[in-house]
N, CA, C and O of each residue as an XYZ file, in Angstrom:
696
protein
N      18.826     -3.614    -87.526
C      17.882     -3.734    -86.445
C      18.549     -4.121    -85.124
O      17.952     -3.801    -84.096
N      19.994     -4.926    -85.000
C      20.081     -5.388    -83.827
C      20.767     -3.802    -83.110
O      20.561     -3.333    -81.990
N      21.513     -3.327    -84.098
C      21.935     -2.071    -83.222
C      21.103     -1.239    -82.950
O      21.447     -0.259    -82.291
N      19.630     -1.410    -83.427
C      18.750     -0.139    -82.692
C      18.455     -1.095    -81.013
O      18.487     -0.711    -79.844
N      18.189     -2.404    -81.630
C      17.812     -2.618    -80.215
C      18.907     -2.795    -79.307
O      18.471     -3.372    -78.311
N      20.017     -2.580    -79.213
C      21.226     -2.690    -77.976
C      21.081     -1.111    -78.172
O      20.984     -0.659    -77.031
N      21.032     -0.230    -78.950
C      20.854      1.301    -78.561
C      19.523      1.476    -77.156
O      19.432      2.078    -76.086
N      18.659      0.523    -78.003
C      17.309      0.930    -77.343
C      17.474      0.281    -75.442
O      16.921      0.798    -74.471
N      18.172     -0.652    -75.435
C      18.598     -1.812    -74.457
C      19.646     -0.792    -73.034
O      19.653     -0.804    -71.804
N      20.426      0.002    -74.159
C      21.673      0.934    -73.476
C      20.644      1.650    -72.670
O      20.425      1.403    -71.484
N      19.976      2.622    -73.434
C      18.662      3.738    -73.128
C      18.138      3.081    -71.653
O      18.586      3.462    -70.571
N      17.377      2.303    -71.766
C      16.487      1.945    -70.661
C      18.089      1.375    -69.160
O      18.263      1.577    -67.958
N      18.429      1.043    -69.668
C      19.580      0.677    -68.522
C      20.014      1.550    -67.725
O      20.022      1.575    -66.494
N      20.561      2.634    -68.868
C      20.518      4.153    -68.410
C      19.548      4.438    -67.552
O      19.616      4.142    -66.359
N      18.546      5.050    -68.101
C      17.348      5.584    -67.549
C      17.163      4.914    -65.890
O      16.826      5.611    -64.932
N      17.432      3.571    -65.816
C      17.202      2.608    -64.391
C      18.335      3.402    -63.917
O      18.176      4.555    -63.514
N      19.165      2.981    -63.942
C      20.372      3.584    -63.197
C      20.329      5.241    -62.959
O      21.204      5.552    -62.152
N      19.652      6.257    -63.377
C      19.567      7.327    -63.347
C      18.581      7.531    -62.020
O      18.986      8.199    -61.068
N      17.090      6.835    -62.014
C      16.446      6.653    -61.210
C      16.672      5.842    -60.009
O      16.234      6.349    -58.976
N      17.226      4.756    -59.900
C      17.966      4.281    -58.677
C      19.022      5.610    -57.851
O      19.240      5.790    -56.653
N      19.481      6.324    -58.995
C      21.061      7.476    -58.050
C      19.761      8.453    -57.849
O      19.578      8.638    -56.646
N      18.775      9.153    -58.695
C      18.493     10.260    -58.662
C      17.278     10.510    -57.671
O      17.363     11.574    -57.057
N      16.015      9.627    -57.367
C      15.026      9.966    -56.924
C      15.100     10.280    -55.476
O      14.466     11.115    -54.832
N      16.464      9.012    -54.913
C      16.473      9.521    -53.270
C      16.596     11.315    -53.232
O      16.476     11.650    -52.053
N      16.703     11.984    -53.721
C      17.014     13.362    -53.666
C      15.789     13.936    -54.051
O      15.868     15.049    -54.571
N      14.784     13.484    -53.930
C      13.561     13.851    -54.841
C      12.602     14.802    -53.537
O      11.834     15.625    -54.036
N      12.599     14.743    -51.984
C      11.654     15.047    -51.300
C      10.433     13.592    -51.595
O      10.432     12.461    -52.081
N       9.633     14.430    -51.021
C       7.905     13.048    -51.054
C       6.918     13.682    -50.353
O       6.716     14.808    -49.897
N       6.263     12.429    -50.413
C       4.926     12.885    -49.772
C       4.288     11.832    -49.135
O       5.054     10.873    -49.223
N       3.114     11.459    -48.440
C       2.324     10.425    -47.758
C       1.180     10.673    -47.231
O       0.573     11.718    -47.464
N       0.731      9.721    -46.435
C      -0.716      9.475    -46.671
C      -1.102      9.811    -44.759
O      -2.210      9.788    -44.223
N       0.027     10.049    -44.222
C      -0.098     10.725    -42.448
C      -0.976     11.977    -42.522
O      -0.812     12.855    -43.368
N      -1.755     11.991    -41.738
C      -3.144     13.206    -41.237
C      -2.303     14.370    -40.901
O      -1.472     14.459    -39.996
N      -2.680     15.314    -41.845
C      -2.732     16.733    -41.533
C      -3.491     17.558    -40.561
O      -4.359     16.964    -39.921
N      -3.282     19.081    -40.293
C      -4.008     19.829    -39.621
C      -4.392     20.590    -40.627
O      -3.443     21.126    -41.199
N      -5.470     20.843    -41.068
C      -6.026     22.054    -42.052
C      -5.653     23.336    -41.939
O      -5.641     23.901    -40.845
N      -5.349     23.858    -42.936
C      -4.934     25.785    -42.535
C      -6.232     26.341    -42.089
O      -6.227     27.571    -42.037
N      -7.383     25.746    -41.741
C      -8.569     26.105    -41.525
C      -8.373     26.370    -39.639
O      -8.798     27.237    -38.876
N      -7.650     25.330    -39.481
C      -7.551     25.306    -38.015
C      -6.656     26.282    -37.338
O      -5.825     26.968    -37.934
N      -6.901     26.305    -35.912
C      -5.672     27.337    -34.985
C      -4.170     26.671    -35.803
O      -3.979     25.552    -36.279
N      -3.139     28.036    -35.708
C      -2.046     27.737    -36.201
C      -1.199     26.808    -35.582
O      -0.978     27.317    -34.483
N      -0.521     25.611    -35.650
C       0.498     24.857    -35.192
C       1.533     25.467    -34.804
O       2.023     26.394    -35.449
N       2.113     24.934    -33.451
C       3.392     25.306    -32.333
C       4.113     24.845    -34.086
O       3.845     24.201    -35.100
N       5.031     25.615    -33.549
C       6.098     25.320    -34.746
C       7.088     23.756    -34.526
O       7.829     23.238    -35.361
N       6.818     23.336    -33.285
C       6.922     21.742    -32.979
C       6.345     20.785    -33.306
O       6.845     19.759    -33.766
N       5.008     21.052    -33.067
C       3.958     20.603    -33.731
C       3.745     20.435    -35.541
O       3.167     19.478    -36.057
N       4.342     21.572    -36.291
C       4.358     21.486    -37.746
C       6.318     20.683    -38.050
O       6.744     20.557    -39.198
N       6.841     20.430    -37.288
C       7.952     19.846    -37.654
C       7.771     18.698    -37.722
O       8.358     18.044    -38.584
N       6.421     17.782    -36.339
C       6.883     16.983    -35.728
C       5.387     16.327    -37.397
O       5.337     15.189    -37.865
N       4.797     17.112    -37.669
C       4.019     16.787    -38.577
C       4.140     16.592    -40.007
O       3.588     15.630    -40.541
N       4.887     17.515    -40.733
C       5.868     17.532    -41.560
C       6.643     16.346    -41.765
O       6.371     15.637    -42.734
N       8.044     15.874    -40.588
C       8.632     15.140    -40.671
C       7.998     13.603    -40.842
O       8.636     12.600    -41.163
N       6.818     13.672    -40.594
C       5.838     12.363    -40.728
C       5.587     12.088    -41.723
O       5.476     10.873    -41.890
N       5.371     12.903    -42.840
C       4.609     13.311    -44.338
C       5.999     13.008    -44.917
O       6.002     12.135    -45.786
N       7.195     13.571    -44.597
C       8.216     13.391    -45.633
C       8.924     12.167    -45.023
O      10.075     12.190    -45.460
N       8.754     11.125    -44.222
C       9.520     10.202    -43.729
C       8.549      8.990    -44.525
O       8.954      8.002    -45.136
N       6.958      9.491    -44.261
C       6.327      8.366    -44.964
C       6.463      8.080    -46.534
O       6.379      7.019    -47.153
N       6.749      9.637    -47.047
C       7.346      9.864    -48.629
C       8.332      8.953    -49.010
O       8.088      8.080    -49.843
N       9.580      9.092    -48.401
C      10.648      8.568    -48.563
C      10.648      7.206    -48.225
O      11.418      6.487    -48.861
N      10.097      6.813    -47.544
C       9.312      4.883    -47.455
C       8.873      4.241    -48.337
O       9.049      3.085    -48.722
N       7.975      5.469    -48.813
C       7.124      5.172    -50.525
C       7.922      4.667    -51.659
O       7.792      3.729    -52.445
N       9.256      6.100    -51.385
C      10.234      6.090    -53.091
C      10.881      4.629    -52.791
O      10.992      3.757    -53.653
N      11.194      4.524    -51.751
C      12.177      3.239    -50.965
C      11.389      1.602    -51.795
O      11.882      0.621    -52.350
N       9.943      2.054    -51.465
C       9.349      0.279    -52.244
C       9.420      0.696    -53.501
O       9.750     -0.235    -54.236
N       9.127      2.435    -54.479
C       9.593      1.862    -55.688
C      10.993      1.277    -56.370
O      11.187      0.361    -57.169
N      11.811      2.137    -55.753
C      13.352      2.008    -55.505
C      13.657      0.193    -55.542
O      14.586     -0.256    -56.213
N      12.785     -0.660    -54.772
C      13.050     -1.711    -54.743
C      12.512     -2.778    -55.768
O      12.734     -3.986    -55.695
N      11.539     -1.940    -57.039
C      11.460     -2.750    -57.861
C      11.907     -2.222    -59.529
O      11.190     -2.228    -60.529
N      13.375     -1.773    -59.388
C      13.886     -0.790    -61.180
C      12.758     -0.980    -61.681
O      11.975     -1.900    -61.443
N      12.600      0.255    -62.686
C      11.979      0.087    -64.311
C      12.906     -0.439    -65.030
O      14.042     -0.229    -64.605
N      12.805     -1.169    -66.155
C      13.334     -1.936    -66.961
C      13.391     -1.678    -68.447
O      14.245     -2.005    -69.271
N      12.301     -1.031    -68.575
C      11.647     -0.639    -70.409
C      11.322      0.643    -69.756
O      10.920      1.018    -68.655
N      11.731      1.272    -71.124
C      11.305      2.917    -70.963
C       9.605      3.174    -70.837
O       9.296      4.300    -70.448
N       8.653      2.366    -71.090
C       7.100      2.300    -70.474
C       7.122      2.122    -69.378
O       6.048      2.463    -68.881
N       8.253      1.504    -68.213
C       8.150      1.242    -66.512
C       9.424      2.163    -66.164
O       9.850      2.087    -65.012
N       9.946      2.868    -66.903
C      10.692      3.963    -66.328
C       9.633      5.383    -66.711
O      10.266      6.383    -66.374
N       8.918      5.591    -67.012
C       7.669      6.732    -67.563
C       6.920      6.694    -66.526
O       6.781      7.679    -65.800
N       6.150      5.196    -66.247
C       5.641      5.004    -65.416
C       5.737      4.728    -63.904
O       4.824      4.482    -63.117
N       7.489      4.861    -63.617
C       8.007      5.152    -62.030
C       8.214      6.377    -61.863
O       7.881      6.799    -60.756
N       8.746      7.268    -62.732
C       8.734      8.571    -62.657
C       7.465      9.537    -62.485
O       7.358     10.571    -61.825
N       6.430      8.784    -63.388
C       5.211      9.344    -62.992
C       4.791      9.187    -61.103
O       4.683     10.072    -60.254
N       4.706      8.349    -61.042
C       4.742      7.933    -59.435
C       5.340      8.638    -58.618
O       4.835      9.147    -57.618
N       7.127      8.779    -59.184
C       7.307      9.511    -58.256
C       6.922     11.117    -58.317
O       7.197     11.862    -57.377
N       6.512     11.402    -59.060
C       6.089     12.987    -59.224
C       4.426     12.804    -58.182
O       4.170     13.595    -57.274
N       3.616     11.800    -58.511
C       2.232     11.868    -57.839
C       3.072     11.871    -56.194
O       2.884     12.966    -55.663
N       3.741     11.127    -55.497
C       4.643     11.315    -54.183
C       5.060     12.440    -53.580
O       5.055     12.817    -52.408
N       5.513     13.023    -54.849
C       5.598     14.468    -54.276
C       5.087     15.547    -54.299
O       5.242     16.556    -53.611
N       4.223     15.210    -55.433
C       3.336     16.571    -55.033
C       2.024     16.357    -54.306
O       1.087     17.138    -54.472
N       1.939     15.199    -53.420
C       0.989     14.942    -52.434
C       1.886     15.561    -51.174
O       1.345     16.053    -50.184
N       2.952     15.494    -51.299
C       3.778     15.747    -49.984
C       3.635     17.620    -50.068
O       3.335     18.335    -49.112
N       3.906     18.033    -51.307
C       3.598     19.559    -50.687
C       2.862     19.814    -50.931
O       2.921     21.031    -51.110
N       1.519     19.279    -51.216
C       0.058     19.832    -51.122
C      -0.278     19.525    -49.589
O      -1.109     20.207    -48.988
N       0.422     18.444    -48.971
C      -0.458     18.065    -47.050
C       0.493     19.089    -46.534
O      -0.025     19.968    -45.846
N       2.125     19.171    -46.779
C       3.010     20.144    -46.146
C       2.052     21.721    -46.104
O       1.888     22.448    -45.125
N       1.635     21.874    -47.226
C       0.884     23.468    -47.759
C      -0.373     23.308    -47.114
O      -1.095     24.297    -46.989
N      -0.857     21.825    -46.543
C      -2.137     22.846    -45.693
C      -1.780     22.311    -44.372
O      -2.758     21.850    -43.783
N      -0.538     22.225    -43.659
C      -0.508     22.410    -42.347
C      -0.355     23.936    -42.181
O       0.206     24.655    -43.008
N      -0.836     24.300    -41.180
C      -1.212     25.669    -40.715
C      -0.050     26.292    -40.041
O      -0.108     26.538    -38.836
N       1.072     26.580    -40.791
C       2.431     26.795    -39.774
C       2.163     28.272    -39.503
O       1.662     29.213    -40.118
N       3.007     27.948    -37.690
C       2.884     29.595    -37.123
C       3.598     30.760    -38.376
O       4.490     30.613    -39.213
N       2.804     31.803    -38.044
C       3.413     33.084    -38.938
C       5.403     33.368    -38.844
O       6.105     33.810    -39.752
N       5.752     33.031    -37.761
C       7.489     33.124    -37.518
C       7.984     32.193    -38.736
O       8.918     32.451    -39.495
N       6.995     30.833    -38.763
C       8.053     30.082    -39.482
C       7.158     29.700    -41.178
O       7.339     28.699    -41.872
N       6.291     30.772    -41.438
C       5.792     30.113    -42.748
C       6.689     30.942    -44.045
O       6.565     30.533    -45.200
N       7.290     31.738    -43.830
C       8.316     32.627    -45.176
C       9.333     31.019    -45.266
O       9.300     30.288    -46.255
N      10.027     30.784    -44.239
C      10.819     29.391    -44.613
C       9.854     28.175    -45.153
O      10.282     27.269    -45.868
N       8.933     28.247    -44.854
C       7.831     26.950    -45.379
C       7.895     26.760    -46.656
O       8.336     25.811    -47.305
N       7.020     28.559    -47.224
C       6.872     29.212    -48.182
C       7.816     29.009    -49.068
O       7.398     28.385    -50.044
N       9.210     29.363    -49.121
C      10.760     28.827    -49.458
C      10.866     27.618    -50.206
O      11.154     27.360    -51.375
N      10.428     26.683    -48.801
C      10.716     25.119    -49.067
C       9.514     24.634    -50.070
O       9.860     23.827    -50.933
N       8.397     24.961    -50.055
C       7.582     24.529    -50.856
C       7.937     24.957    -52.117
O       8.259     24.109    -52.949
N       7.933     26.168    -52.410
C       8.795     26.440    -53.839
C       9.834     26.092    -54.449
O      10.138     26.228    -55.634
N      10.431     25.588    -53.512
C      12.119     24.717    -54.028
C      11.292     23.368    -54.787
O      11.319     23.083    -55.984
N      10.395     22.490    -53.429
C      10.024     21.226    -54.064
C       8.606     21.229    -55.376
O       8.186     20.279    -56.037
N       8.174     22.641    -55.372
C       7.129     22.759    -56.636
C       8.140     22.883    -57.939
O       7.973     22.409    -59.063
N       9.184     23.629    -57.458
C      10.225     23.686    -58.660
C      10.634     22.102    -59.473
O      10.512     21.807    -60.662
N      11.129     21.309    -58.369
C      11.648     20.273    -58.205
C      10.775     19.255    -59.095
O      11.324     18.409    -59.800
N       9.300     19.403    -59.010
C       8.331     18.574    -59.583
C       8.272     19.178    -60.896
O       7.925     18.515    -61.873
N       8.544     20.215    -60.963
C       8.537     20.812    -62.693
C       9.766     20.124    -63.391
O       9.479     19.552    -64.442
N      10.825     20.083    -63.076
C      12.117     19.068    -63.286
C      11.545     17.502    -63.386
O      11.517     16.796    -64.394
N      11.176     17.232    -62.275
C      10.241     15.979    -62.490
C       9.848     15.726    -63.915
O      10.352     14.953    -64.730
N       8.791     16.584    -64.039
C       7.813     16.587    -65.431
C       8.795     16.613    -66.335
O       8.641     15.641    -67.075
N       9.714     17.232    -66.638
C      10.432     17.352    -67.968
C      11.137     16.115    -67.720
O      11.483     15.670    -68.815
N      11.529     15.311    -66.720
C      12.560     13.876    -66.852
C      11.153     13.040    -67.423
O      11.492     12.258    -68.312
N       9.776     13.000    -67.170
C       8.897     11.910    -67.616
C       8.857     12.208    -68.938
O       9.188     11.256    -69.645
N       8.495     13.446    -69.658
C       8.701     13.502    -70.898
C       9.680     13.275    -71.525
O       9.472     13.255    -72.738
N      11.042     13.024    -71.114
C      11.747     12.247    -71.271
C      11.865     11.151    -71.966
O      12.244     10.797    -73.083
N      11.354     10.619    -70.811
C      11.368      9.051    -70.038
C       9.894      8.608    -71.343
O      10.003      7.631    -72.085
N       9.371      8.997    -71.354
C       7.843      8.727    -72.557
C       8.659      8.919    -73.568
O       8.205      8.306    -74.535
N       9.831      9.571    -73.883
C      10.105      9.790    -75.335
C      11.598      8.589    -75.612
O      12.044      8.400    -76.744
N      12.028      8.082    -74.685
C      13.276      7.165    -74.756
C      14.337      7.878    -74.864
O      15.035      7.667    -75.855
N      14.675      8.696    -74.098
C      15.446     10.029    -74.403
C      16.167      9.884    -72.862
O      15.814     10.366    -71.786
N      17.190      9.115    -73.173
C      17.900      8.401    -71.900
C      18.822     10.202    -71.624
O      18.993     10.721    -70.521
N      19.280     10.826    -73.047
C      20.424     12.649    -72.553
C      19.234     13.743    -72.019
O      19.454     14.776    -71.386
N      18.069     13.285    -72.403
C      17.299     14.466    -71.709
C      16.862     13.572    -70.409
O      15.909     14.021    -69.772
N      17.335     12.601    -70.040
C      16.261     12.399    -69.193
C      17.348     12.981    -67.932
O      17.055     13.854    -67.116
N      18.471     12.354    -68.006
C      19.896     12.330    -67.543
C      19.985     13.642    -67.071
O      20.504     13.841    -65.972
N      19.499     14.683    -67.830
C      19.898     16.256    -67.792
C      18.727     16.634    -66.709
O      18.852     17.598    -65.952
N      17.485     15.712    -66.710
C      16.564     16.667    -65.429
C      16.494     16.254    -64.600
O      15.670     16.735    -63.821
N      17.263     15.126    -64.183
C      18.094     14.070    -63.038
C      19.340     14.966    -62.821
O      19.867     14.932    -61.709
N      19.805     15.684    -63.689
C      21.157     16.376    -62.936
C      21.079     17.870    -62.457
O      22.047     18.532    -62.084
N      19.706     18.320    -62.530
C      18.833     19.096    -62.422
C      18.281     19.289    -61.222
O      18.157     20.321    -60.562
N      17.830     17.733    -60.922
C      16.816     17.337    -59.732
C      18.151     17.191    -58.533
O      17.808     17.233    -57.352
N      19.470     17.043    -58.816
C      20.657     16.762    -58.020
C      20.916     17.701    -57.908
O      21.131     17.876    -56.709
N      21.096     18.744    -58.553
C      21.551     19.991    -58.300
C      20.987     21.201    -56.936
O      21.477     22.008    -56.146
N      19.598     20.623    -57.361
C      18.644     21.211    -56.163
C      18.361     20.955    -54.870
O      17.660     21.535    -54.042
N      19.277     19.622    -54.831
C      18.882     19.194    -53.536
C      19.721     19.587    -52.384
O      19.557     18.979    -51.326
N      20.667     20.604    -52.467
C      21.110     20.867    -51.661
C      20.509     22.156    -50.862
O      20.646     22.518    -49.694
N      19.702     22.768    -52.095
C      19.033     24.157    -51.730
C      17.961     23.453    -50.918
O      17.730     23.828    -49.769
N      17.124     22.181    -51.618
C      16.083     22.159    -50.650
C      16.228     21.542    -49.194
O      15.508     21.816    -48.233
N      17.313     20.642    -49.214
C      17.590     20.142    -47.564
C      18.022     21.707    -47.054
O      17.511     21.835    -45.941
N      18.926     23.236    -47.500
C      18.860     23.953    -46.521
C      17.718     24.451    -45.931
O      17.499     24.527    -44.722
N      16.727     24.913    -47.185
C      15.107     25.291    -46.650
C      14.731     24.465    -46.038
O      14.186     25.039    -45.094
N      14.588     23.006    -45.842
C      13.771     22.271    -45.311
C      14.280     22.606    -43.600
O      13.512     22.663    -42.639
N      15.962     22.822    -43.565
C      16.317     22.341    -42.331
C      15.837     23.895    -41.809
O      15.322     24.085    -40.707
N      15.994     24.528    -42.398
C      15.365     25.796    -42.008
C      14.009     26.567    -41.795
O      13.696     27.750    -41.662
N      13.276     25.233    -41.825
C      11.864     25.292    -41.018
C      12.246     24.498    -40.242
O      11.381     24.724    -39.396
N      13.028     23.486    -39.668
C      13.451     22.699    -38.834
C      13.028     21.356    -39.080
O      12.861     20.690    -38.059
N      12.800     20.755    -40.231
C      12.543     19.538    -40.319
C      14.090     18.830    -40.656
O      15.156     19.332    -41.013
N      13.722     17.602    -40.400
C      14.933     16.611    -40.071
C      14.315     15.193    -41.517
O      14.918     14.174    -41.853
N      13.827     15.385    -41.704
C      13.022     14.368    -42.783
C      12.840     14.602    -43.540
O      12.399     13.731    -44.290
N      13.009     16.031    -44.075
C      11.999     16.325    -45.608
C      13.433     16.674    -46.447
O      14.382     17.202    -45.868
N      13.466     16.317    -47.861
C      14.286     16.394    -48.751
C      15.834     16.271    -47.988
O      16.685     17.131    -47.764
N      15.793     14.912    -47.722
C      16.855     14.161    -46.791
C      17.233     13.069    -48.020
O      16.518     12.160    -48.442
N      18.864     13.530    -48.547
C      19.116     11.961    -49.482
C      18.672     10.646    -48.933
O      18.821     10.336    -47.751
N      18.276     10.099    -49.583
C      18.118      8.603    -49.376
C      19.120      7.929    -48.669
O      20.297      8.122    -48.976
N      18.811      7.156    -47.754
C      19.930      6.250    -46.939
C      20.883      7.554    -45.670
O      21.979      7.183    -45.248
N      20.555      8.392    -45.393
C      21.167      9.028    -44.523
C      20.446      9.270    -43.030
O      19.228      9.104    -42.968
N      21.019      9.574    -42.098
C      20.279      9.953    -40.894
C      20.717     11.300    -40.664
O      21.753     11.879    -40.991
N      19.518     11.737    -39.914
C      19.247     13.325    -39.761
C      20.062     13.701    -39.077
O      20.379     12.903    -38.194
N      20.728     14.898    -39.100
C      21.395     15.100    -38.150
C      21.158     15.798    -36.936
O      20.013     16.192    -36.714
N      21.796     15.947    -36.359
C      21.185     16.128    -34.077
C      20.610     17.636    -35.106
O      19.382     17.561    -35.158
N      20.895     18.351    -35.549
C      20.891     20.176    -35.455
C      19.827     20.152    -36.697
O      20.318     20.610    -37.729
N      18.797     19.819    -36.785
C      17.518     19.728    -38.023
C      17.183     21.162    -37.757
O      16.278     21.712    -38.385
């Protein structure tokens, strides 16, 4: 019994440490006012300057969970869940700002990178529910892998905030 529980002890340590390196790379979402796709289309300044609000308030969000680890694989299930509800609030408000027609194929892009991204998500919580520190590890190296595709889409609608690693500043050319 004691070696299941230092197995079980390793697992969750893991799992923290996976989520501390992995989520800054995650994108987000927040609770800043949208423009409805119902409305006239947004200056494409206007959907950056709106955007970057939604994914700056995201990344604020992951930042207070970030500041309290999961510990037991039930509060690593249950931060991962969180962070998946974070982000897919962020590209459901991103998906109904009304971006001009020039710049919605790159939108379009970026939203599919981070819907992808949340499907990766889902398979690290099932994971993470099952104590499965090598699968969880694998959709964390998954979720790393992608983040380079989605900071190019993102920068290529011109946002400076959205799927930005954790702890970095934007650079002048968003």
């Amino acid at each position: 019994m004691p070696a299941r529980t230092a197995r079980r002890r390793v697992c969750v340590t893991t799992l923290a440490t996976l989520l501390a390196v992995g989520f800054g790379a995650c994108g987000g979402g927040g609770g800043t006012s949208t423009t409805a796709a119902t409305s006239a289309p947004l200056t494409k300044s206007q959907l950056i300057e709106q955007g970057d609000a939604i994914c700056k308030e995201a990344r604020d969000r992951f930042a207070q969970l970030q500041g309290s680890p999961p510990t037991t694989p039930d509060e690593v299930a249950t931060f991962t869940q969180r962070v998946i509800g974070i982000t897919e609030s962020e590209v459901s408000r991103l998906r109904a700002l009304n971006a001009p027609s020039h710049v919605k194929p790159a939108l379009d892009r970026y939203l599919r990178a981070m819907e992808e991204n949340i499907d990766v998500l889902k398979q690290g919580l099932k994971a993470a529910r099952r104590s499965d520190a090598a699968a969880y590890a694998k959709a964390q190296a998954k979720t790393a892998e992608g983040q380079v595709k989605r900071l190019a889409y993102a920068q290529a609608v011109g946002f400076e905030q959205c799927s930005r690693p954790a702890g970095t500043a934007p650079s002048g050319s968003g």
